[in-house]
C-alpha positions as CSV (number, residue, x, y, z in Angstrom):
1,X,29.9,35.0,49.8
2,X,32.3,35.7,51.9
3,X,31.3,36.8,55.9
4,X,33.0,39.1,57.6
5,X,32.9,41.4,60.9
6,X,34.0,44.8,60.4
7,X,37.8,45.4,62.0
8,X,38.1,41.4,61.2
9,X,41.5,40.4,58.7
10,X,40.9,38.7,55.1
11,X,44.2,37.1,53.2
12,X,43.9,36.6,49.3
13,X,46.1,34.4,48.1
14,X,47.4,34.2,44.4
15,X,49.1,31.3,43.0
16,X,49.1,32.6,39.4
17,X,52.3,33.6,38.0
18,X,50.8,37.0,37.5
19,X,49.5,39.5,39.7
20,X,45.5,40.0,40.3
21,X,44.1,43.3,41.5
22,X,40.4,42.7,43.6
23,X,37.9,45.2,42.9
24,X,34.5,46.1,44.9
25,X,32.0,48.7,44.7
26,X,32.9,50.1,47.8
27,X,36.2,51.7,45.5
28,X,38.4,49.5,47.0
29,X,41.0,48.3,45.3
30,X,43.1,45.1,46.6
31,X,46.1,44.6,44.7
32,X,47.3,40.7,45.1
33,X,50.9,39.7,43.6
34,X,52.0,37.0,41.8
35,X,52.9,34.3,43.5
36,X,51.9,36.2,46.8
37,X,49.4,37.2,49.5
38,X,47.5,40.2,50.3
39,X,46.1,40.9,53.8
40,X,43.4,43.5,54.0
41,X,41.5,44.6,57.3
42,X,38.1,45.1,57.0
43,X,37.2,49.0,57.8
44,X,34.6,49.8,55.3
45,X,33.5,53.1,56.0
46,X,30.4,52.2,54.6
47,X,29.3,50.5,57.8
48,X,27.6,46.6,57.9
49,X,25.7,45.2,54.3
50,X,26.7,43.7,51.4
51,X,29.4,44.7,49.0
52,X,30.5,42.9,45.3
53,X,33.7,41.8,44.2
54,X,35.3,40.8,41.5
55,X,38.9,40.2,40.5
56,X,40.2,42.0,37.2
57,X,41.7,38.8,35.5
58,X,38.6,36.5,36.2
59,X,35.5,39.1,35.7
60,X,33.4,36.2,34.7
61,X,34.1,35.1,38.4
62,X,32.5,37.5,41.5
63,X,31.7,37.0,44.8
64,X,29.6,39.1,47.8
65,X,31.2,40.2,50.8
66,X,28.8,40.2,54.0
67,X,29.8,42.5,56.5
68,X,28.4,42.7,59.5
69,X,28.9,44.4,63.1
């Protein structure tokens, strides 16, 4: 799980030699490239709660992001 305050920053980082896209059910999709970082800022429009996650080259792997106020 992974605890965040809406507005606050998150950075994936990918050290595969192939890029990762990170999906949640909030329709947000968080493309990460190879060998790189993504930095996202958390704005759900969805307001505090928690949302699923789960990156499209390691489904068998997902997470919870906690967002609060």
């Amino acid at each position: 799980m992974i605890r965040l305050k809406i507005g606050q920053s998150l950075t994936y980082v990918n050290f595969d030699n192939r890029p990762h896209m990170i999906q949640s059910d909030l329709a947000h999709n968080y493309a990460v490239p190879a060998h790189g970082q993504r930095t996202i800022q958390v704005d759900f429009g969805h307001g505090a709660g928690v949302y699923s996650i789960v990156c499209d080259d390691h489904t068998d792997l997902s997470g919870l992001y906690l967002v609060t106020e």
